[in-house]
N, C-alpha and C positions, 0 to 999 in steps of 0.2 A: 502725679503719683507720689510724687518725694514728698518727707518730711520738708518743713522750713527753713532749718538748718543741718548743716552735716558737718561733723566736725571730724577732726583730722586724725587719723589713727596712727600718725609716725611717731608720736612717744613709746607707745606700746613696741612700734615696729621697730625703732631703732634700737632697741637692747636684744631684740634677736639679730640683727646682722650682721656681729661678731662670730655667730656661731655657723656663717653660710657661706656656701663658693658666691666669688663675684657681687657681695652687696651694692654695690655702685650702681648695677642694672633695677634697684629698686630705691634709688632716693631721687630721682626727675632732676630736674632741674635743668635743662637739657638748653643749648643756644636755640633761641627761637620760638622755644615749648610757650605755652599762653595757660595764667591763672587767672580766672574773671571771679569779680566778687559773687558767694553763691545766692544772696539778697537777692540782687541787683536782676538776676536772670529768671523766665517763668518757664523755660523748658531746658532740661539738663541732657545730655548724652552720655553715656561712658562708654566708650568706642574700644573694642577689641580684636589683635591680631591673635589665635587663640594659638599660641608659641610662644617661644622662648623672647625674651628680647632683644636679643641677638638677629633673631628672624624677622622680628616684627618691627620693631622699629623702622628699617629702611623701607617698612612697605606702601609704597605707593598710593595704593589704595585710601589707608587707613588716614594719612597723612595727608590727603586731599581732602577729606571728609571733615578732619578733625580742622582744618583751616576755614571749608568753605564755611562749617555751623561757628567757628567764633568769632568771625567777618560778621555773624549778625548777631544787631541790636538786642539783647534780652535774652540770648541762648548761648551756651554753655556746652565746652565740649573736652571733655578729657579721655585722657588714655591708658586702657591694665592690658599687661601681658600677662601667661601664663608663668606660674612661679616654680622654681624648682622643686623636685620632693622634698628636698632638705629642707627649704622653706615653709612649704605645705604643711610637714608634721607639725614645725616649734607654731605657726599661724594656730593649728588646730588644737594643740596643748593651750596654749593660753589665749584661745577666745580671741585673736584678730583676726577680723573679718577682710575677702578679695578687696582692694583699694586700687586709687587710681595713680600712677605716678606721676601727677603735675601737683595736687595739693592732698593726694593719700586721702582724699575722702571713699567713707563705704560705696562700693558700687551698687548696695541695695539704695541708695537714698537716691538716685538718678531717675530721671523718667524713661528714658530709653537702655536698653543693654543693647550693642549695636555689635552682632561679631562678622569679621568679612573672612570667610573658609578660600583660602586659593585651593585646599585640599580637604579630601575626604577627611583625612587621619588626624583634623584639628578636631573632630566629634568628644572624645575621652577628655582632652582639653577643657572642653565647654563645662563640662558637666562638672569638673572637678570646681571652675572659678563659679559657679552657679551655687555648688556645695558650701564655698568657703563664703560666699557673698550672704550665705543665710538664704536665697533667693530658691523655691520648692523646684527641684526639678524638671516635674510634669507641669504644663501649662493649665492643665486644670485643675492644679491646685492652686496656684495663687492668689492674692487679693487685691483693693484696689490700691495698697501702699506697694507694691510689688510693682520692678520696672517690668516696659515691656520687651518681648526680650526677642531679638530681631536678627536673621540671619541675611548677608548678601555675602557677595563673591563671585565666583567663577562654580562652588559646589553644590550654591543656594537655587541651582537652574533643577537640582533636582533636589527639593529636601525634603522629603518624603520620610526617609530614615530618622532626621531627627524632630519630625512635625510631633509627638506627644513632648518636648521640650521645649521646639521654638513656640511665640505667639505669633509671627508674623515673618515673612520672609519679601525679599527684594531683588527680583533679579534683574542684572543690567547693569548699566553705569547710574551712580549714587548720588551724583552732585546736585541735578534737581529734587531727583525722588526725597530726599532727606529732610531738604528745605520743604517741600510742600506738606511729608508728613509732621514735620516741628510745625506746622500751620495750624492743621485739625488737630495736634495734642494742646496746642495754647489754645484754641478757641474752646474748645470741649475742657480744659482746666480753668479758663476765666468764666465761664458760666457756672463753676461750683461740680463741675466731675460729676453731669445726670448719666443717670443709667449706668454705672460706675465702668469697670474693666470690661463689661460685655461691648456697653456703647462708644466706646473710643473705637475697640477693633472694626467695629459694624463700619464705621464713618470713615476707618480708614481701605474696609474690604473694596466699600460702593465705589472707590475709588476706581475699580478697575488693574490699580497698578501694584497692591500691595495684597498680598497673598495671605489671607489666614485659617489655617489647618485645621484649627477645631468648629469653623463653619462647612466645614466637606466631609462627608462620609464616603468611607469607598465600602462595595459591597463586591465577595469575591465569587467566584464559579467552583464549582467541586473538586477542580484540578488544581484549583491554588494559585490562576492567575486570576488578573482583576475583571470583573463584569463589566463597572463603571464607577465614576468618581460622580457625586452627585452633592450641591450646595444643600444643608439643611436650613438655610434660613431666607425669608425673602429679598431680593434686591442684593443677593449676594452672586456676583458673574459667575458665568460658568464656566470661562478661559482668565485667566490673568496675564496681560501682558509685559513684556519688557524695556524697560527705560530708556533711550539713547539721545546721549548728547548729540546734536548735530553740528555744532560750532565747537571747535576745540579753542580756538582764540581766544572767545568770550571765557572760559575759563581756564584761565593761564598760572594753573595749580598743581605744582606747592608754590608761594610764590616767596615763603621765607623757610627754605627745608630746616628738617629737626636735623641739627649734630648729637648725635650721639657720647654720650659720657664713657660706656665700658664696648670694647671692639666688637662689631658686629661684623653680619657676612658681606657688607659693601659698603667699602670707607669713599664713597662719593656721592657725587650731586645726578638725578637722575630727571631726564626730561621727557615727558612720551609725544614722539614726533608724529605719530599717527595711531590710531585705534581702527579695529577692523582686520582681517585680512579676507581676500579672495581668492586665494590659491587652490582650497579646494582639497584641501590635504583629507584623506576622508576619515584620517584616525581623530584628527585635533579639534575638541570643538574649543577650545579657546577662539578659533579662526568661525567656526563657524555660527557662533554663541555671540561674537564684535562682530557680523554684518551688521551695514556696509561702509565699506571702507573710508574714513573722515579723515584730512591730513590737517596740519598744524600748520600754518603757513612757513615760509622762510623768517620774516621777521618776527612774527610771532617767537619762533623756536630762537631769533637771537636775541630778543629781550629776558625772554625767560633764563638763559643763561648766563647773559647781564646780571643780573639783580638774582636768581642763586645765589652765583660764586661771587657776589659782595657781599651778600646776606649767610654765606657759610664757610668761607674760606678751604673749599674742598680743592684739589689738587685735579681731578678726573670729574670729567663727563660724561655719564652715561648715555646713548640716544636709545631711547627705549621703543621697541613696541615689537609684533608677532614678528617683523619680515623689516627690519629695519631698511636696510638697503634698498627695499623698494620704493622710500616714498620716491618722487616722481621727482625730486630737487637734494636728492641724498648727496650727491659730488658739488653741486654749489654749498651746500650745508657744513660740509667737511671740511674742504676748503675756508670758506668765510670765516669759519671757526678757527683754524688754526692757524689762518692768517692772523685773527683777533689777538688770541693769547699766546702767540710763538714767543711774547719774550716772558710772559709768567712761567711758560712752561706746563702749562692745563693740557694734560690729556685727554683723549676720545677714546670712547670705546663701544661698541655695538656687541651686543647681546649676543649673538652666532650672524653668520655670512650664509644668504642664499649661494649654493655652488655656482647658481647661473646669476647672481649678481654682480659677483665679486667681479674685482678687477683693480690691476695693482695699482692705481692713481689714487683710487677709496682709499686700498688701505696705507699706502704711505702718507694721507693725509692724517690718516687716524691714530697713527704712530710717530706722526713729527715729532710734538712737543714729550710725547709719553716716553714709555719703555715698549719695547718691541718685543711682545708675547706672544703665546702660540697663535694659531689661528685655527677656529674651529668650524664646521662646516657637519651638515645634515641629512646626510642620504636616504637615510630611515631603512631605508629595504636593501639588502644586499646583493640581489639580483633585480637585474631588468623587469624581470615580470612580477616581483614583488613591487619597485618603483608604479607599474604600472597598474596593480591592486591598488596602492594607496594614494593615486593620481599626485604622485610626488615625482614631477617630470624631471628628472637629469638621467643624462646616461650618464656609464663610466667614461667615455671620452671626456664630456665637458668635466668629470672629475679631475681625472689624469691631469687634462689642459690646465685646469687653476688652480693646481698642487703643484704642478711644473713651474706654472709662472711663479707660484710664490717662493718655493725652494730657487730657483732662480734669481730671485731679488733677496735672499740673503734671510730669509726667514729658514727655520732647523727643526719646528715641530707643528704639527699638523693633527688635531684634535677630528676623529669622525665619531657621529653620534648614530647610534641603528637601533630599532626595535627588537625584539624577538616575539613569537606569539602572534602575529599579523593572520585576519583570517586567510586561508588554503595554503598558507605557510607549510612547508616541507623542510627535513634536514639540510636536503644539496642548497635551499634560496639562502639559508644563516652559514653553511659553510662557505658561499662565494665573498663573505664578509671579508674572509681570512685572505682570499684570491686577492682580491679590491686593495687590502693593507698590503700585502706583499708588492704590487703594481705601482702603489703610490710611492714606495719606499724605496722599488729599482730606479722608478721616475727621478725619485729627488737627488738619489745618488748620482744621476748621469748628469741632470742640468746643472746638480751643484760642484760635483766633482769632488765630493768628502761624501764620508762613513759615517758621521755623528748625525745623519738626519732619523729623528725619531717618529713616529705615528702611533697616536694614543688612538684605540678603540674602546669605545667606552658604548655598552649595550643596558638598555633597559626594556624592562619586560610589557608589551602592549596589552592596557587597559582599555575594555570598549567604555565609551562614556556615551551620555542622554545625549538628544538634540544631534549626532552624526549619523551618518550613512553606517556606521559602525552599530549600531547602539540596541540590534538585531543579532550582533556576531556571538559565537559562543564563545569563550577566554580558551587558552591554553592551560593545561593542568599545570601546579606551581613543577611538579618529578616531571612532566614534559618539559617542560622550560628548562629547569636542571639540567634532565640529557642532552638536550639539544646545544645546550649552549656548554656541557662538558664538551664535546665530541668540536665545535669548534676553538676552545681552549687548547684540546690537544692538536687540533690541524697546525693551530698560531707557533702552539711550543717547538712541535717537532720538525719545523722549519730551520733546518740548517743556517738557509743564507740569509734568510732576515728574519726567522724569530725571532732574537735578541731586539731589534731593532722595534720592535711592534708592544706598546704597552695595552693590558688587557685588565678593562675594568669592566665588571658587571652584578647587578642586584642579583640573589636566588629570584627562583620564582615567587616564594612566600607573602614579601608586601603586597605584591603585584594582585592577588587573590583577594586580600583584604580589600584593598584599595578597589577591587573590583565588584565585591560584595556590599559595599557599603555606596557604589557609586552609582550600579541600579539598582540599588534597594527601595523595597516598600516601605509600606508604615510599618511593619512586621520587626523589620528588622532595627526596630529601634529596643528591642527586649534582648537584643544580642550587645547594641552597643552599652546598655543601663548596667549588663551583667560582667560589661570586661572591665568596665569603669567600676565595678562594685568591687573584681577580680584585685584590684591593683593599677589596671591599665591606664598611662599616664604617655604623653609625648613619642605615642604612634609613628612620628614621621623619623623617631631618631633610632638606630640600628641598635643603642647600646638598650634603649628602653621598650623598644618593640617585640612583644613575643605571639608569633603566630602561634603557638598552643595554645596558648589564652584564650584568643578570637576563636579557634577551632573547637576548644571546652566546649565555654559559654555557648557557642550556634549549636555545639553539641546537645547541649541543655535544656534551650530554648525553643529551637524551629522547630521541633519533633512535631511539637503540639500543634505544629498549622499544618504538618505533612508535612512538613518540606525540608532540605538543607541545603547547605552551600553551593553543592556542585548547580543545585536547581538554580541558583541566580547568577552564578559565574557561568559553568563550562557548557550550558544550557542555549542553544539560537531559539533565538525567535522568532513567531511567524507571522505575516504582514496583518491579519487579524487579532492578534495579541494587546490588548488595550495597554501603555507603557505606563509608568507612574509618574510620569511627565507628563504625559499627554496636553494635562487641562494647563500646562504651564506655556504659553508663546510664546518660542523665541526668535518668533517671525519666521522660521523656514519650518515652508512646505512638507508636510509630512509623505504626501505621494512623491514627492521632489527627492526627498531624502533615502526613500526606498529605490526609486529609481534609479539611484544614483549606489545604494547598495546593490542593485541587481550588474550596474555597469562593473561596480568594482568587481565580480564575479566573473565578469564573463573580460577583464583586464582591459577593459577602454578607459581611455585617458581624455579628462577634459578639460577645458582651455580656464583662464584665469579671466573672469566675465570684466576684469575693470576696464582690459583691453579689447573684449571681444564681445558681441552682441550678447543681449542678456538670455541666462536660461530657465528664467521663473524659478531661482530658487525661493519665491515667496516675501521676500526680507521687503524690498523697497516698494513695491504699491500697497502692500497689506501694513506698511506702518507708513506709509507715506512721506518714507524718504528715499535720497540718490545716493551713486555713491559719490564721495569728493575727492577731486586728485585735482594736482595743480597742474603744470608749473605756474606758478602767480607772475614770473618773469621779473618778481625784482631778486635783489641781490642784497648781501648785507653789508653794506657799503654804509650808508648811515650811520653804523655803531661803529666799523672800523675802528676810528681813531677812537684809543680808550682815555676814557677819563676825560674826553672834549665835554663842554658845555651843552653841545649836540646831544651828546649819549643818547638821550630819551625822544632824540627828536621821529626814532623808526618807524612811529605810526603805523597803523593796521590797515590788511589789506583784504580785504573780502571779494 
């Protein structure tokens, strides 16, 4: 796709970064970062987190990607964030184009534009660095100098919304999938680019694994849902499925992390212990989008932490993944760990604490060498019988219980996280939130025997997403959500004895709307995201730059024309004959499975966690033809122990 040479736009760039907040986030040069000569390589990437780089930089994802393509021979792999507005104007005054920050080449001269969405609200992002890159838009405008322009992530499971921009989409884990498609873009470029832009995408559809939008027509019904999603070309599938690594071992990435030059939102080193979860949660499909469940061994996870923190000098260790605490060796892990670095002084830290994981030996190992910060923990539902809609199994006892023990052991604040909006949701299930804070707060005052114990409630508004038991449910109106969560605002305040004591964070309903219109959206609603991005609309996910009039305009403007508006994709259920805009996309679970399992959460049964308990056909493991994997593997990290020995490397893998 790219020219033969691309040369470097930082002279141009560097006389505007006097004139900007934070230039530093745009000159690279990063510990770790990798500049390959652009000769020397036949397939190029420009990899995008579409944020700030503040956001983007620590993301995982992007940072695995960007490592695994330039571990290989002859490919090329750099990285753009989204540029502030400031930037954006003086870029568009004087003619410099989107560029990459390891050697500031055009991101139009790349073969690939690779962006990974953790969220909806990165779409206006996209379009803005697609603008500045010179790169058209719409994907049938393009040509064959034009990259191809490629979405994954966690939002790519449904990218429906933004298919008249993407050429091609990837859902799942990236690490193979990338390599194989850098395979068919060099073979189909060393034979001379036949059949130009049409025949790369064809060669990458037949794949099976690599989804592309402008070979599928959808044809709709007179009501304005879909008929059917139908391929218009031959040899092009009629399901796309999804990627999964089955070995975490085999790819033991980042294995040199980026440090960062200007402060971002995580100043550490971050490792993902396991991928998967099976809990069953019925709101989250992150958990149920990573079936099934794959752990990282114990030695595995202490080399990788080895060679990190030599390779970045970071102070803290992240253990990353949906339900850390679960994997199946989390207390030998913790331990072995901060046995290792008790005299550097390396902290640990876990992402949030299952209620029913927790227990205080975890966490005083995780706080040895660190600081000793709140502890946060995830009820989601404020009542019992909301826990038991979103099969999110704790009572309040085991809450009480291991709030008690932690106020107990000398911890003073206590973070709970809860939704609002959950479908058959009522006022009294989000005021028992306020009951729950007040409990936890008598609790800590008796075992600890002081007044200064605090309890942050921090509430966000529930979005149905694709691929869940949910993804039928209708939203809560954003002025429902307002009242609902005014009315427990003022339960919290007007609490004499522990009001004070209780801190209350929460989003309006507003984002919450967007984010849910853009998350089952069709192909439709890609003429609402073209018009808010046309509006102004820039960095959706940030409070100061996000205007929900805007998105309400624009759908104002646009949906008329199909029949339809907002409330039709948000506040709207669906019904079990409703063809989804996902459908043709498989994320391995069972679509009768998934209904079924919305029909459970209706009638409030709760179902078990299948890694312990026989399985329940939710589809994932015979229809792609994996297990799930849980250890314990029964070694220990004894091996690495002694640091700086000769040994170090001698840990060896254990399959």
């Amino acid at each position: 796709m790219s020219a033969e040479t691309a040369v470097s736009v930082f002279p141009q760039l560097e006389a505007l970064l006097p004139h900007v907040q934070k230039p530093i986030q745009y000159v690279g040069g990063e510990l770790n970062s990798t500049v390959k000569p652009w000769e020397e390589c036949d397939v190029r990437w420009a990899l995008m987190y579409p944020d700030a780089y503040e956001v983007g930089l620590p993301n995982q994802g992007v940072m695995i990607l960007y490592e695994v393509l330039n571990e290989r021979e002859g490919v090329l792999a750099e990285r753009t964030y989204s540029v502030w507005p400031d930037l954006e104007e003086l870029m568009r005054e004087h003619g410099v184009p989107q560029f990459t920050v390891d050697a500031h080449r055009p991101v139009k001269a790349f073969d690939v534009f690779g962006l990974s969405f953790s969220t909806e609200l990165g779409y206006t992002n996209m379009l803005a660095a697609l603008d500045l890159a010179g790169i058209p838009l719409e994907s049938k405008d393009r040509g064959l100098d034009d990259p191809i322009v490629l979405a994954g992530g966690h939002a790519a499971f449904n990218p429906e919304p933004i298919a008249d921009f993407i050429d091609a989409a990837i859902i799942g884990d990236g690490e193979q999938a990338v390599l194989d498609m850098t395979e068919i873009i060099r073979a189909w470029k060393a034979e001379g680019r036949p059949g130009g832009r049409e025949e790369v995408l064809f060669r990458l559809a037949k794949t099976g694994g690599v989804y592309i939008p402008a070979f599928y027509d959808v044809e709709y019904l007179p009501d304005g849902r879909i008929g059917r999603m139908v391929p218009n070309k031959s040899g092009v599938p009629w399901r796309v499925s999804k990627h999964t690594v089955m070995d975490l071992d085999e790819w033991p990435y980042p294995k040199q992390p980026l440090v960062p030059l200007a402060e971002t939102v995580h100043e550490r080193m971050s490792v993902e212990i396991f991928r998967g979860c099976t809990r069953g949660c019925r709101f989250c499909q992150a958990g149920m989008i990573t079936r099934p469940v794959r752990e990282r061994s114990i030695t595995g996870i202490g080399e990788m932490v080895d060679k990190g923190l030599k390779a970045t000098g970071f102070e803290e260790v992240g253990l990353l993944s949906l339900s850390s605490a679960d994997h199946s060796e989390i207390g030998d892990i913790a331990k072995g760990l901060a046995d290792r670095y008790e005299e550097d002084k390396v902290g640990l830290s876990l992402p949030s604490t299952r209620v029913d994981a927790f227990n205080v030996d975890l966490a005083n190992e995780l706080t040895r060498n660190g600081r000793r910060s709140g502890l946060t923990f995830a009820p989601e539902g404020g009542s019992e019988r909301m826990r038991k809609v979103i099969n999110k199994m704790v009572s309040e006892e085991d809450l009480i219980r291991t709030v008690s023990t932690a106020y107990g052991n000398g911890w003073r604040q206590v973070k709970l996280y809860f939704m609002c909006g959950l479908p058959t949701e009522t006022d009294e299930d989000v005021l028992q939130i306020a009951d729950m804070a007040m409990n936890v707060i008598a609790e800590g005052r008796k075992v600890s025997g002081q007044n200064d114990i605090r309890c942050t409630v921090s509430i966000g508004g529930f979005v149905p997403k694709p691929h869940t038991p949910f993804q039928w449910a209708p939203q809560l109106s954003a002025e429902e959500t307002d009242a609902r969560l005014g009315k427990l605002r003022d339960r919290i305040r007007g609490d004499k004895k522990y009001g004070r004591s209780i801190g209350f964070r929460y989003h309006d309903g507003k984002p919450g709307i967007v984010e849910g219109l853009l998350s089952r959206g069709d192909r439709r609603i890609g003429s609402v995201i073209r018009a808010v991005y046309e509006d102004g609309g820039r960095f959706d996910g940030w409070r100061e730059y996000f205007s929900y009039d805007r998105w309400m305009r624009c759908a104002d403007k646009t949906l008329p024309a199909f029949g339809l508006d907002v409330d039709w994709y948000t506040t709207r259920e669906r019904t079990y004959e409703e063809v989804l805009p996902w459908d043709h996309l498989d994320s391995g679970l069972d679509k009768e499975w998934l209904w079924q399992d919305w029909q459970d959460a209706l009638d409030e049964t709760e179902v078990d966690d299948c890694r312990w308990t026989p399985c329940f056909d939710c589809g994932v493991c015979p229809q792609l033809d994996l297990d799930i994997q849980v250890g314990p593997t029964g070694k220990k990290l004894l091996p690495l122990t002694v640091k700086n020995a000769a040994t170090a490397s001698a840990g060896g893998h254990s399959h």
